[in-house]
Steps between C-alpha positions, in 0.01 A plus 500: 500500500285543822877437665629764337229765588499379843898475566520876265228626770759378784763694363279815483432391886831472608750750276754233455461455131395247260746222628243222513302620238772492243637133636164366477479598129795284434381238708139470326746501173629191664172313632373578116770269404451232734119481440580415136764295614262293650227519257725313226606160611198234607438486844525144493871523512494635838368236616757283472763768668253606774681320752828607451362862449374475870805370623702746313292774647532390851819486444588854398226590782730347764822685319320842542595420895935530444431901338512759715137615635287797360288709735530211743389213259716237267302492267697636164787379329681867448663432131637883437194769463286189448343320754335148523229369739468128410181482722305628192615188288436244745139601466488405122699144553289431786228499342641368163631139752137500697338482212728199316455321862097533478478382133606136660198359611660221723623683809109596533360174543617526853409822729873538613590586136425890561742491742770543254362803321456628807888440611582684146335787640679498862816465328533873345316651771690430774783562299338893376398541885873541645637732245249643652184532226160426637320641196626282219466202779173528502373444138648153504224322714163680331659406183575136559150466654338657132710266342416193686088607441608525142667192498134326665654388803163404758398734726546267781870491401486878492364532832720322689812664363332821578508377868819390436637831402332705747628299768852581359443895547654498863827373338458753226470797724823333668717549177331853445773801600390748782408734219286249302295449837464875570350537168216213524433701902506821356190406291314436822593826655419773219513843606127674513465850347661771699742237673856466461655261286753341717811291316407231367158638336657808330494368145127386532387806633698662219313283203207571597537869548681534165163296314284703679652817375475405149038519555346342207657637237873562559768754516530470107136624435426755840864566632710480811273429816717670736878687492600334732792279384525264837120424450636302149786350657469094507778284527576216248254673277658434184482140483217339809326811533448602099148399550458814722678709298270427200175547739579852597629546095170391365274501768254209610365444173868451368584266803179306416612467101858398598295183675285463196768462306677254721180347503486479108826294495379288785226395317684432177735295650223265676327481151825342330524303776177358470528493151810293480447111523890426571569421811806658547396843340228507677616469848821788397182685400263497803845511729633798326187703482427430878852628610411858275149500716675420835779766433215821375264357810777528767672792370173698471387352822841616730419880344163527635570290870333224428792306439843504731798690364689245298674645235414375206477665156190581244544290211611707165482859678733485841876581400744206494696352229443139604135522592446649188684240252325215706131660408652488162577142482178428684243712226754295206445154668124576534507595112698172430234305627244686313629469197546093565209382682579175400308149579484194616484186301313273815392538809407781752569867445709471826629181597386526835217340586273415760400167351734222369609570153317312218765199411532449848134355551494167430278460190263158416622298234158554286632897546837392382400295193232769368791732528743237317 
C-alpha cells in the first residue's frame, strides 16, 4: 500500500497518469498469489530440488543475454506487455542451494569447504554484472556471508574468505561497465550546496532535494514545497527512487516509519529463524531475511549518498513486476518455515561443528557397555 501512495504521488509529479500505479495493483494481485503459493507445500521439499532450481535459474539468467536490450541492459525476457527479469529469482534459489550445501556438515571439517559457497555466489554475479546490473550483484556476497554465520562456520574461516574476497575487488571493478564505475566515483565527488550537479550526480542531487522538500511531515499533511515542477523531477523515480518519493509524501517521520516497518519484518524473520531447529529451514530463514535487510540498507543508503548509485529496488514498494512476485515468494517461504519449525532427532542444531561430532570420538569400552 505504501507503493501505491508513493508510485500515485509520482503520477501527481509527473502528469503522465496512473500507468505504474494501476500495473502494480495487478502485480501485488500476483505476488499475493505466490506468497500463498509458497506458504502451502513443506519447505522440506525444496530441498531436494534446490539444485536444479539454481541451475535452472542460471540458466534462464544466461538466456536473458539472446533478447534484445532495454535502456542499455539484457536483463528482461520481453514476453508481449509482460516482462521478466530472472535476476530476481536467482536470489530465492540461491539461497534455497546455499543453504542445502551448509546443512552437510562434511565439506566443513576442512577450511577449503567455504570455498564452494563462495563459488555459488561468483557464479550469478558475474553473470548479473554484464547484462549490466550492479545492484542485484551486490546482495549475493552479504547474503552468503549471513548465511555462512548462520550456518556456524569459525570465524577464522570467515576471515580469511573475507581477505579472499576483497582481494578479488580489482577483478570485480574489471567486469563493472563504464557506467557502473561512474556511479561508485560519483559518490566520492557529491556536489556541495550551491554547486552544479554535473552528469553523472544528477539523480543524487535530485533525491535528496526531492526528500528534503517533503520537511517532516510531507506534501500530504502541509502541501507542495515549491511550484516549481523541475525541482520534483528525478529520474527512475518510480521504481529505485520510490523511497524519495515517499520522504517528500510523508515527510521524515514517514521515511523513518517506512524503516520501522522494514525493520518489523527484519526482526520477525530472524526470530523464526532462531526459532526453527531444522537445519535446512533455518539457514532459507536467516539467508532470506538477510537479502530483505541488504536490499532496504542499500537502497536507502544510494538515496541519501552514502551508498554508490546501483540501481537496485526497495523491497515491496519500488515498481516492478518481478521484484515484486520474488518478495512474495520470499515473505511465503519465511511463513513456511514458521509454520514448520521442525526438529532434529540427534545431534547438533547445525551440523557444523567446531569439534568432532559425538560417534566419531572413540568411546572406552566401560562407556560402551554402561550404554549396552
Amino acid at each position: 500500500m505504501l507503493g501505491w501512495v508513493g508510485l500515485g504521488r509520482y503520477a501527481d509529479l509527473t502528469g503522465g497518469g496512473d500507468h505504474f500505479l494501476r500495473q502494480q495493483m495487478v502485480w501485488s494481485l500476483v505476488a499475493a498469489g505466490a506468497m500463498l503459493a509458497a506458504m502451502l507445500p513443506s519447505y522440506r521439499v525444496l530441498s531436494r530440488w534446490s539444485y536444479g532450481l539454481l541451475v535452472v535459474a542460471l540458466f534462464l539468467l544466461a538466456l536473458a543475454y539472446l533478447f534484445p536490450p532495454i535502456h542499455g541492459a539484457k536483463r528482461w525476457f520481453r514476453l508481449g506487455p509482460v516482462g521478466f527479469q530472472p535476476s530476481e529469482f536467482v536470489k530465492i534459489a540461491f539461497v534455497l542451494a546455499l543453504a542445502r550445501y551448509l546443512t552437510d556438515r562434511e565439506p566443513f571439517r576442512r577450511p577449503v569447504g567455504v570455498l564452494v559457497p563462495l563459488g555459488m555466489a561468483l557464479v550469478p554475479v558475474l553473470l548479473i554484472l554484464r547484462q549490466p546490473n550492479l545492484g542485484t550483484a551486490v546482495l549475493f556476497v552479504p547474503v552468503l556471508f549471513g548465511t555462512l554465520f548462520a550456518a556456524g562456520v569459525r570465524r577464522g574461516d570467515l576471515a580469511w574468505l573475507t581477505l579472499l574476497g576483497l582481494s578479488s575487488l580489482p577483478l570485480l571493478w574489471t567486469q563493472m561497465s563504464g557506467e557502473q564505475r561512474s556511479r561508485v566515483t560519483a559518490m566520492f565527488s557529491q556536489p556541495g550546496p550551491g554547486e552544479a550537479a554535473r552528469a553523472e550526480t544528477y539523480q543524487l542531487r535530485q533525491a535528496k532535494q526531492m526528500m528534503a522538500l517533503g520537511g517532516v511531515w510531507g506534501s500530504l499533511w502541509t502541501g507542495q514545497s515549491v511550484e516549481n515542477p523541475a525541482a520534483y523531477h528525478l529520474p527512475e523515480a518510480q521504481s529505485d527512487f520510490i523511497f524519495c518519493v515517499l520522504v517528500e509524501r510523508l515527510g521524515l517521520v514517514g521515511g523513518g516509519v517506512v524503516l520501522g516497518l522494514y525493520g518489523v519484518m527484519v526482526w520477525r524473520g530472524l526470530a523464526i529463524a532462531a526459532a526453527t531447529r531444522e537445519p535446512f529451514g533455518r539457514l532459507v530463514a536467516a539467508g532470506l531475511t538477510a537479502m530483505l535487510a541488504v536490499q532496504v540498507l542499500v537502497n536507502a543508503g544510494m538515496t541519501v549518498g552514502l551508498l554508490p548509485v546501483v540501481g537496485l529496488s526497495l523491497p515491496l514498494v519500488s515498481y516492478g513486476g518481478s521484484g515484486l512476485v520474488t518478495q512474495g515468494l520470499l515473505i511465503g517461504l519465511l511463513v513456511n518455515v514458521a509454520v514448520r519449525p521442525g526438529y532434529e532427532v540427534a545431534g547438533e542444531p547445525f551440523r557444523y561443528v567446531s569439534r568432532p561430532a559425538a560417534r566419531d570420538v572413540a568411546q572406552p569400552p566401560s562407556a560402551v557397555r554402561g550404554a549396552a
